[in-house]
Structure formats: C-alpha cells, structure tokens
MIBA-735032 format. One line per field, with one value per residue (C-alpha): residue in three letters; z, y, x; residue number from 1. Coordinates in steps of 0.1 Angstrom, whole numbers, plus 5000, padded with zeros to 4 digits. Each point is the difference from the previous one (the first is absolute). Layout:
residu	c(ALA  ...)
w	c(Z  ...)
v	c(Y  ...)
u	c(X  ...)
num	c(NUM  ...)
***
This chain:
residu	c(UNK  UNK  UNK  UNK  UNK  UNK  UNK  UNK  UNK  UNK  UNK  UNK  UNK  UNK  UNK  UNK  UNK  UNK  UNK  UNK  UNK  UNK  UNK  UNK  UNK  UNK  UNK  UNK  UNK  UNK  UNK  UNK  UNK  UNK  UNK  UNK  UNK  UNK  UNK  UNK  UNK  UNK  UNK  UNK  UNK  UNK  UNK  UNK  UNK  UNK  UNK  UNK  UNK  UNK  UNK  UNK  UNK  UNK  UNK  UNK  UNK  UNK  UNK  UNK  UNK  UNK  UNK  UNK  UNK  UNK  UNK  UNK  UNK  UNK  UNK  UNK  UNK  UNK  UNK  UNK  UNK  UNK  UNK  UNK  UNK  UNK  UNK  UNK  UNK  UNK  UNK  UNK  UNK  UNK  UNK  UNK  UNK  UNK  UNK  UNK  UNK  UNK  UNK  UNK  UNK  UNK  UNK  UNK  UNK  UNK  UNK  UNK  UNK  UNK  UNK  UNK  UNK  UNK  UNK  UNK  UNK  UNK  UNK  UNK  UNK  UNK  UNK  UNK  UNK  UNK  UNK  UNK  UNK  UNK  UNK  UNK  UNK  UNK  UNK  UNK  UNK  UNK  UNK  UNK  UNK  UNK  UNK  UNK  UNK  UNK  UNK  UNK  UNK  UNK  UNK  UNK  UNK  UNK  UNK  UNK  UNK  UNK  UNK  UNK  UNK  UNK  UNK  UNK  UNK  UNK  UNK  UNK  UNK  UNK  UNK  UNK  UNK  UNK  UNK  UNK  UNK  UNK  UNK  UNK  UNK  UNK  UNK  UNK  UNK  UNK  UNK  UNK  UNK  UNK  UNK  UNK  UNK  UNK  UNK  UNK  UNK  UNK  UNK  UNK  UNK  UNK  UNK  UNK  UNK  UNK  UNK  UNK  UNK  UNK  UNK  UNK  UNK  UNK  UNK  UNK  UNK  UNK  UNK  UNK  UNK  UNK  UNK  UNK  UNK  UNK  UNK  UNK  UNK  UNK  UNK  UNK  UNK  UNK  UNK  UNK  UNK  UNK  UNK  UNK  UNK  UNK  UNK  UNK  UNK  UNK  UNK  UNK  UNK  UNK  UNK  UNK  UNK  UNK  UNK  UNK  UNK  UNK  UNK  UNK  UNK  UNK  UNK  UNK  UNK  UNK  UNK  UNK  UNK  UNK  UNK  UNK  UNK  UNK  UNK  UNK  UNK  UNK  UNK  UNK  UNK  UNK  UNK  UNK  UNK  UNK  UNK  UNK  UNK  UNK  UNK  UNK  UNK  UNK  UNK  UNK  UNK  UNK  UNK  UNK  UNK  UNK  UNK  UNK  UNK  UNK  UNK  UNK  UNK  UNK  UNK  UNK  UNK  UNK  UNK  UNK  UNK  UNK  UNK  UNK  UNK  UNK  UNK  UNK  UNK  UNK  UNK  UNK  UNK  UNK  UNK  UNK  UNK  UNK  UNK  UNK  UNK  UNK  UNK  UNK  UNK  UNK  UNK  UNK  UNK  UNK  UNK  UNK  UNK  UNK  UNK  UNK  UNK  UNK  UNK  UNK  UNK  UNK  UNK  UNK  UNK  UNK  UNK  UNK  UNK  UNK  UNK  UNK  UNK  UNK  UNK  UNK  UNK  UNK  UNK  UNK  UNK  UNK  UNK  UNK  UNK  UNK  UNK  UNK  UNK  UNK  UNK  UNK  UNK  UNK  UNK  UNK  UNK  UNK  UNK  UNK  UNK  UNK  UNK  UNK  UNK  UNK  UNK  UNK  UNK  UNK  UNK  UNK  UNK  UNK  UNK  UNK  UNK  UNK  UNK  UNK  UNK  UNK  UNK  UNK  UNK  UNK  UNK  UNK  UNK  UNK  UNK  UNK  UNK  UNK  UNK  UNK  UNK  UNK  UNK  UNK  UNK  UNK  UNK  UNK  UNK  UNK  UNK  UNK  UNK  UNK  UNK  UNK  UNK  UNK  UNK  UNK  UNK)
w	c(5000  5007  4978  4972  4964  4984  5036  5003  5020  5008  4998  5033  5022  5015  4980  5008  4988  4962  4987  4963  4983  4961  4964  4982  4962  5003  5033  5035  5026  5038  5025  5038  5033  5008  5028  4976  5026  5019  5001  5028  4998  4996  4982  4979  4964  4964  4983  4961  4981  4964  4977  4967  5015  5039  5001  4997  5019  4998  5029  4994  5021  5024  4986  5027  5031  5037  5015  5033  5004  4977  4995  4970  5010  4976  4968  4966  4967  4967  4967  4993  4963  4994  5022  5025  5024  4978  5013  4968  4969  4968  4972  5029  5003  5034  5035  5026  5032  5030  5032  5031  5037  5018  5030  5017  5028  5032  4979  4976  5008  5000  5001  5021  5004  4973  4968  4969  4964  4976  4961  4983  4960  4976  4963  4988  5011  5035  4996  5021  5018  5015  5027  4999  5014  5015  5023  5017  4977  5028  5038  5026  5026  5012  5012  4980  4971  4974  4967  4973  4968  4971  4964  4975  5006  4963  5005  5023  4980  5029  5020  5035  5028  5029  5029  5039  5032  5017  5028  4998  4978  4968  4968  4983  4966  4984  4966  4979  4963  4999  5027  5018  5014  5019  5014  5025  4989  5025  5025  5004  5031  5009  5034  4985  4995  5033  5013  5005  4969  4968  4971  4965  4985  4961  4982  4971  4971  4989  4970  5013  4984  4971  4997  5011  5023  5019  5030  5027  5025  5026  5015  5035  5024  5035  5031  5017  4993  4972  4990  5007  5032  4998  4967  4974  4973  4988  4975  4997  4968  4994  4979  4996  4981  4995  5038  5027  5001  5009  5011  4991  5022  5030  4997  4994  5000  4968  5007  5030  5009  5023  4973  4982  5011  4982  4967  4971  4965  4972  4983  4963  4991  4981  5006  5036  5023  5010  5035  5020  5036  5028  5011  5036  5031  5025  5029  4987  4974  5010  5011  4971  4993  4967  5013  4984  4973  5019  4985  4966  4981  4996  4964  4979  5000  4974  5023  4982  5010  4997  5013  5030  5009  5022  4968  5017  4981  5010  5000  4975  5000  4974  5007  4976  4996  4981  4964  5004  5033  5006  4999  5014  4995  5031  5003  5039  5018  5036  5006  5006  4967  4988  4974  4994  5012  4987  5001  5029  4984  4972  4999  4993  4996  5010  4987  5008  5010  5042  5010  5026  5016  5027  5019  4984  4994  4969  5015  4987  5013  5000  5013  4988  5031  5034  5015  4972  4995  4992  4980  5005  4980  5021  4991  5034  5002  4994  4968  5007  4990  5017  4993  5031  5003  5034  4994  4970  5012  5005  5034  5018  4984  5007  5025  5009  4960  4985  4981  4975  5011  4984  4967  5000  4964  4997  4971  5001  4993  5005  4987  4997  4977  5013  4985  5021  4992  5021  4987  5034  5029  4983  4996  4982  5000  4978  5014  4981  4966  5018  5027  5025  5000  5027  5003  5021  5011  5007  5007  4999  4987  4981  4967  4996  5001  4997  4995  5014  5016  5031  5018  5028  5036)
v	c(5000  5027  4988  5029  4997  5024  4999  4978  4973  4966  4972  4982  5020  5029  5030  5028  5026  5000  4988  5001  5017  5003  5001  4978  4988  5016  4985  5015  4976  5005  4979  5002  4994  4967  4971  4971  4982  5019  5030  5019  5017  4974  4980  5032  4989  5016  4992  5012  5009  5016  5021  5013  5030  5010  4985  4967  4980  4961  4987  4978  4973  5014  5019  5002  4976  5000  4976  4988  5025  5033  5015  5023  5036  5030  5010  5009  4986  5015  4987  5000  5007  5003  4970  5024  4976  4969  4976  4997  4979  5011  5014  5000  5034  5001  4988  5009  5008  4998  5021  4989  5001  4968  4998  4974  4976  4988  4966  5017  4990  5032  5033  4991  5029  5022  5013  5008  5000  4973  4992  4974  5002  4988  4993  4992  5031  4995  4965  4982  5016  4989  5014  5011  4980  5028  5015  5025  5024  5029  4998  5023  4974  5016  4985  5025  5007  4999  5004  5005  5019  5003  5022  5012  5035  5009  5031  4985  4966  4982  4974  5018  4977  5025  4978  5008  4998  4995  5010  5022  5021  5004  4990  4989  5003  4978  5001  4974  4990  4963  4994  4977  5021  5032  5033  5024  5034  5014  5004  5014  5016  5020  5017  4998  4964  4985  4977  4963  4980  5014  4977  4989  5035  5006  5029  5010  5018  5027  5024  5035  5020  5022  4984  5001  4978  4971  4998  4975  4988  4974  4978  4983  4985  5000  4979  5013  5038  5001  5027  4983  4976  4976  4990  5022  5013  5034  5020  5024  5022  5007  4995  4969  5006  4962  5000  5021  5011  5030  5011  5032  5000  4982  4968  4995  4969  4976  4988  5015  4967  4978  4971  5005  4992  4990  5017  4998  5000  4980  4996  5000  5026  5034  5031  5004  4980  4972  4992  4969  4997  4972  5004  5000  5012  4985  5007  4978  4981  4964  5008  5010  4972  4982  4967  4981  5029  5029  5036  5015  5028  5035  5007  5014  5039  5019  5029  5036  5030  5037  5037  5008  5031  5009  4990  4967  4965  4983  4962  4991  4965  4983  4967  4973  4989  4970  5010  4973  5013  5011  5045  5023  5035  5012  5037  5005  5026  5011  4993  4965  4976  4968  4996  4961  4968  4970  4967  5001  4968  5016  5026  5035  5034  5029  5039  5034  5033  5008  5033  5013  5030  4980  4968  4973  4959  4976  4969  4965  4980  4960  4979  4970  5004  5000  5026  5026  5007  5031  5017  5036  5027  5027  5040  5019  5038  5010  4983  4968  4971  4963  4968  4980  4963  4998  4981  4983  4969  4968  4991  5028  5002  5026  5025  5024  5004  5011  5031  5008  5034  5026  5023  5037  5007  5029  5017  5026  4984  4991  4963  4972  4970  4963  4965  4975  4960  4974  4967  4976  5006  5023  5038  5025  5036  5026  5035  5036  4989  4977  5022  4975  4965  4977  4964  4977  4968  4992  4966  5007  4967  5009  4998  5038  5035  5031  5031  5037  5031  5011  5034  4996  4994)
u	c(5000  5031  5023  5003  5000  5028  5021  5031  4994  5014  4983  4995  5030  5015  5009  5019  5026  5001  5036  5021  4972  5011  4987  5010  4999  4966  4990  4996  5012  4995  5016  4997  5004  4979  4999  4997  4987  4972  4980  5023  5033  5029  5021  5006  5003  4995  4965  4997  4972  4999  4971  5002  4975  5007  4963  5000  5025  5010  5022  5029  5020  5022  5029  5027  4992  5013  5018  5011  5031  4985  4969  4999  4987  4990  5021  4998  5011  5015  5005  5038  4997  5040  5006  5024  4997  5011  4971  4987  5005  5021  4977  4969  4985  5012  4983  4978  5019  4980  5011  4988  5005  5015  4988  5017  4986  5012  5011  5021  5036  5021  4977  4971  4977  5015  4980  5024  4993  5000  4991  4984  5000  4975  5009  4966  4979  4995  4981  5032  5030  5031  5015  5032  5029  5020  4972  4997  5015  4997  4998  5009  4995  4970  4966  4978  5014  4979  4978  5018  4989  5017  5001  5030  5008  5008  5017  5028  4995  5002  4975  4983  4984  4984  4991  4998  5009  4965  5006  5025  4974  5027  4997  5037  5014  5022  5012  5013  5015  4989  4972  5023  5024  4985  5016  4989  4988  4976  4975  4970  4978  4977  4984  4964  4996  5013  4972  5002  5023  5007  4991  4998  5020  4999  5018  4974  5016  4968  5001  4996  4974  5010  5029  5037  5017  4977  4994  5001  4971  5011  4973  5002  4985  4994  4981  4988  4994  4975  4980  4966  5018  5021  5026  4996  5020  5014  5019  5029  5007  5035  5033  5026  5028  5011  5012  4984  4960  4991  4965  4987  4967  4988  4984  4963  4981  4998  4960  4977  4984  5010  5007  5028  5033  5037  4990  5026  5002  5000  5039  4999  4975  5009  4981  4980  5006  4975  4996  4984  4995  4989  4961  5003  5015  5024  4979  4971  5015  4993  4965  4983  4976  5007  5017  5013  5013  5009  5013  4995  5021  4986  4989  5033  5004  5023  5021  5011  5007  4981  5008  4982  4984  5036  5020  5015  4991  4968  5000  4967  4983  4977  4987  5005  4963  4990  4980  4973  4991  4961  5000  4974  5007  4979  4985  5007  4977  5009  4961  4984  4996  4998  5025  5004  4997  5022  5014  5029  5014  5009  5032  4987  5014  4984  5009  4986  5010  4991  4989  5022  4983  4979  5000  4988  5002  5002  4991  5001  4978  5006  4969  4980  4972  5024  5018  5013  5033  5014  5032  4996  5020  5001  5001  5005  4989  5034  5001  5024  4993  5002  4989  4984  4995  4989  4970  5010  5004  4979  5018  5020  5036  5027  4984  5026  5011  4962  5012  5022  5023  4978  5010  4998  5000  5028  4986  4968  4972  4959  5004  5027  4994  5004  5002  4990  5006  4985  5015  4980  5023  5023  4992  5024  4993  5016  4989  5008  5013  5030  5011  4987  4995  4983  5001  4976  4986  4963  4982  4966  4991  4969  4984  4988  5010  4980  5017  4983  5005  4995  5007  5029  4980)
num	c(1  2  3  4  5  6  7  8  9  10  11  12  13  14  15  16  17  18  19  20  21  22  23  24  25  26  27  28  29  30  31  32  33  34  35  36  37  38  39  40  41  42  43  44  45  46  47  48  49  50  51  52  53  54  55  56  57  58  59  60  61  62  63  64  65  66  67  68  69  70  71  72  73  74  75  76  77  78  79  80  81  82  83  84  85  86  87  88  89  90  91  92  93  94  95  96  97  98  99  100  101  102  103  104  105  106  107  108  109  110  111  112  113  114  115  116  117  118  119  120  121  122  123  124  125  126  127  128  129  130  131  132  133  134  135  136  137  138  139  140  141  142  143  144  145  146  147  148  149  150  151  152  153  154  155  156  157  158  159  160  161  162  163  164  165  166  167  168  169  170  171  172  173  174  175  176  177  178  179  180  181  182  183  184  185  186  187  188  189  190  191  192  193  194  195  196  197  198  199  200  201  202  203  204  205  206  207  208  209  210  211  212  213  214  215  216  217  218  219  220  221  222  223  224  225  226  227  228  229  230  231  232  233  234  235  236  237  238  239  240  241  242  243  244  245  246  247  248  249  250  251  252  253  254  255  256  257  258  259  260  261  262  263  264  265  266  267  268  269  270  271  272  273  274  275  276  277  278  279  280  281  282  283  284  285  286  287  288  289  290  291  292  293  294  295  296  297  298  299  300  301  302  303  304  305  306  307  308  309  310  311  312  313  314  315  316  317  318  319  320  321  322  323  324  325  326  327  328  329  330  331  332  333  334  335  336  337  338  339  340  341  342  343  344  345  346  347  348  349  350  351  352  353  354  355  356  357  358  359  360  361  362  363  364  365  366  367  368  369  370  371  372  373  374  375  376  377  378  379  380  381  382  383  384  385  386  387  388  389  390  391  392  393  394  395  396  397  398  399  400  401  402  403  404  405  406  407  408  409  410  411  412  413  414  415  416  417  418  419  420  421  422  423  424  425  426  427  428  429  430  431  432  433  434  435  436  437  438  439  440  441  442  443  444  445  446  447  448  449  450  451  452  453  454  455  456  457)
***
C-alpha cells in the first residue's frame, strides 16, 4: 500500500544513503546503502538499481557485498574513460571505478574499527565488479573517515575525492593522477554547520549565470542539525580551484523537509547537475512502517544557480518528475472549495499558484470512511509557507518532526507558485519556482484524497 511508484526502492530491505550514482551508455544507475539481509540498518552493503527515465527503476543483485571483516559504506563511482588508473583492458573504453568507504569490523585482522577508502572496478558497466587487490588505497587510521566522492577537475587535469572527518566536522581534499595513489590538498570548515556528524559531501561544479567562470556549490550533510529536526542536508556556494574550496556565503539548507538526507549527484552528466537523495530521517528511520522494504529515494532534482535580490548566487531546484504522471493544474482561492477528489493509489501531481496575503490551508484529505487524514500546505499571515503532516498518518508516526522549517519567500510578492507530487508515501514539494524544496513521508493508508481550501483557524 506505501510502496511508491517512481521512488527508488528496494525490493524486500533496507535502503539508505544513495551511492556511485552515474549515467552511463544512456542508463542511470543508482546503487546504495542496503542490509542485504533485513529491513534494519546493518550489514552495510551496495544494492544497484538502473532506469532509462529517473522514473522507472528495476533493482539488480547486489553489487558490492559485506563480509565478515568490512562492510562497504557510502562512495561514488566514475567512469575512467582514459583508463588512468590501468584497471582496465587494452582497446576497452575504460572501467567503472567505484570509491567506497571500508569500514572495517572487529574481525578484520589489522585495522579493526577503522574506515578508509577502497575501489572495486567494473569492466562491463557496472553489472559485476571486482574489488581491488591493494585496498584501501587511503586511510588515515581514523574510525570516521569517510564517504568518498569523486569527479575530474578539468582545469587542473587531475582526479579530486572530497570526503570527511565526521566528527571532526571537515570535509578533505585529495588529489590524485591515477585514482590509486592520493595526495593531500586541503581541508575544509566552517562555524555554521557544526551540529552532530558531517556526511556524505559532494563538490558540484554549476555554470554561473551569464557566463564566465563556474561556480562551485558543495553539499553535506549533517545528523543531527537539520533544518526541519534531525539529519538534514545543506548547501554552500563558492569557488575550488582544483585544490582548496572556498565558500562565498553561509550555508542554507538543500530540502526543508524533514526527509531528505546524504543527497549527491549523479557522475557522468553534462550540463546541471542532477541530484538524488535518501527519503528519510535518522531519528525515525527504522520506524517507518513498510516492513519488509524500508526507505525510498526522494524524486531527482536538477541544481543551478540564479542572482538574488542582494546580488549573491541563489541555489535553484526543479524536481525531476516523471511525464506519465497524472496533472491538475489547480485554481487555489484563500476561501473554502472543493477542488478534486482522486484516487490516492495513484501518483499525482498537483500545480497552482497560492495567495500569500492571508492565512490560509490546502488540505489533502486521505479517507475511505474512518478517521481522515490530512497533509496541509500551510500559508501563515506573514506569508511563509510550510508543509504539515501532522495528521497524515494512519497510526501515529514521527511526532516531534511534523513540519517542514517554513520558507519566507525573499522576493515581493502577493502569490508563490507550488508543485506538489504525492507518489503514496512519498511527497515532494517544489515551492517558488525552485527556490525551495521539501521532502516528506506520509502513511495514511487510504484509498482517497480530496483536495480544498480552507481559511487558517
């Protein structure tokens, strides 16, 4: 009954952070973070699934499994065209190197406790890997070390891999010719972004509007210290010049929900980049009712950057939604109306424009003749904007993380447009032409939805 349509999930496990997303010969893959085994946290291994359309997903075998001395933690992969590292075949169009964490287990004979990063290679497009004899290929004999992400810096020609130091809260650089062998560069801090663990970093290369030289927006994120409670995710705009990143502005959050954590992007694609993150929150993760599947991915959202009204870069969103999806365009009124009723079963997506001068409620409704169940976007009589999903739910589920953290449009203004898709259990927002994003789960567990408007009590 939850289980979404166009939202990564696996098949009968645990999900979590999304890991070595890449397009490749015309396919996106996704792998992640999953318990083979069970529908908890554990065993930490890499599941895979691939679509031709960010839509429509088919899950694949295990790609990278655990064993009794490593479990394999978050990473990235790349597709070593030129065959720099040499792990490919002669004449081959070069592997797939995947970059992960090794974190290694009590058993493991000579570095118990400590996570490093490893590779595994795949000469057939990611359908089997090997992992590489000379693991790890860089350690600093730490016990949180971790997450690494990696991209070609064309400018300096060189490989990057920004990881961190969870809980140290700093984000390295290394720099390499080969990705075997790695060299120190930088690393990164900041005062703003100091609760809980840093995790999951990615350094996004963005094309700056009008022109000139791109800009930089690193992602991370942390747990707790989220903008709507608990893990959450944020973004800083700067500059990297092959080495050291610089941000120009302090960080704001990534997604205003509380379900959307470890966000990165997609290696391989040209142009803006495409982000995926995990569905859920650390404080409630293994109690969201979908046994014996548990976890989905957000919906895909393409990052750029505009001018703000203060001249500094603005982080812009657009959900990635799926074409066959059902569409109302909705005429919202701040008074009380009717304005559908549908099929809750069946993913929809809902556009319209809300008036922002008074208090007022867009409610969806979900009942089949019990107690109704509501998702409420919210406009507040100073004009922000939240999304509640307090009594969403069929059984109580996450009570102290109801709300997403509110968005104050910046701009002057009497209206601010939304796009709402409901794919279940899964709701993604997009408010204000992509300045904001929210991300939530609901488990209302019913068969209808009406849709009104109500003035605020």
């Amino acid at each position: 009954m939850h289980r979404p349509r166009f939202h990564l999930t696996a098949e009968a496990t645990w999900m979590n952070d999304p890991n070595g997303l890449i397009r490749h010969d015309g396919a996106w893959h996704a792998f992640f973070q999953n318990n083979p085994l069970g529908s908890t946290w554990g065993n930490m291994s890499w599941g895979h699934a691939v679509s031709d359309d960010l839509a429509t997903w088919t899950n694949l075998p295990v790609a990278l499994p655990f064993s009794d001395t490593e479990l394999i933690f978050s990473g990235s992969i790349v597709h070593d065209a030129k065959n720099t590292s040499g792990l490919g075949t002669s004449g081959g169009d070069g592997p797939l190197v995947a970059f992960y964490t090794s974190a290694f287990t009590p058993s493991h004979p000579t570095t118990p406790g400590i996570q490093a990063q490893s590779i595994a290679f795949s000469q057939d497009g990611g359908a089997t890997w090997t992992f590489y004899a000379d693991n790890p290929v860089l350690t600093r004999d730490s016990e949180n070390f971790r997450d690494p992400k990696v991209f070609f810096h064309r400018e300096s020609g060189r490989w990057v891999m920004v990881t961190v130091e969870a809980l140290d809260h700093s984000v390295h650089v290394h720099v390499s010719d080969d990705l075997l062998a790695w060299e120190s560069a930088s690393v990164f801090t900041h005062p703003g972004l100091d609760g809980g663990i840093w995790e999951c970093p990615d350094l996004l290369r963005v094309p700056t509007p009008g022109g000139g030289e791109d800009s930089w927006v690193l992602v991370l994120s942390t747990n707790p210290g989220g903008p709507a409670g608990g893990s959450g995710t944020y973004t800083l705009v700067g500059h990297f010049d092959g080495r050291r990143f610089t941000a120009d502005a302090p960080p704001q959050p990534l997604d205003l929900g509380p379900d959307c954590y470890a966000a990165v992007s997609f290696s391989g694609v040209d142009g803006d980049p495409v982000l995926l993150g995990w569905m859920n929150n650390w404080a409630y993760a293994e109690q969201t009712p979908t046994a014996p599947w548990r976890s989905a991915m957000t919906l895909p959202r393409t990052l750029h950057l505009e001018p703000a009204s203060d001249g500094s870069l603005q982080v812009i969103q657009h959900l990635v939604t799926p074409e066959e999806i059902r569409t109302l365009d909705l005429e919202v009124p701040a008074t009380s109306a009717v304005l559908a009723e549908l099929d809750a079963e069946e993913p929809f997506r809902l556009r319209g424009v809300l008036a922002t001068g008074s208090a007022h409620r867009l409610v969806l409704r979900f009942g089949d003749g019990g107690r109704d169940r509501d998702l409420v976007l919210a406009v507040d009589s100073t004009g922000r904007v939240s999304l509640d999903r307090s009594s969403a739910h069929q059984e109580p589920f996450a009570p102290e993380h109801t709300h997403s953290l509110p968005y104050a449009p910046a701009r002057a203004g009497d209206s601010i447009s939304f796009d709402l898709v409901v794919d279940r259990s899964c709701v993604d927002l997009e408010l204000d032409g992509g300045r904001a994003l929210i991300s939530q789960q609901i488990f209302p567990g019913a068969r209808t939805v009406t849709v009104f408007t109500e003035p605020a009590a």
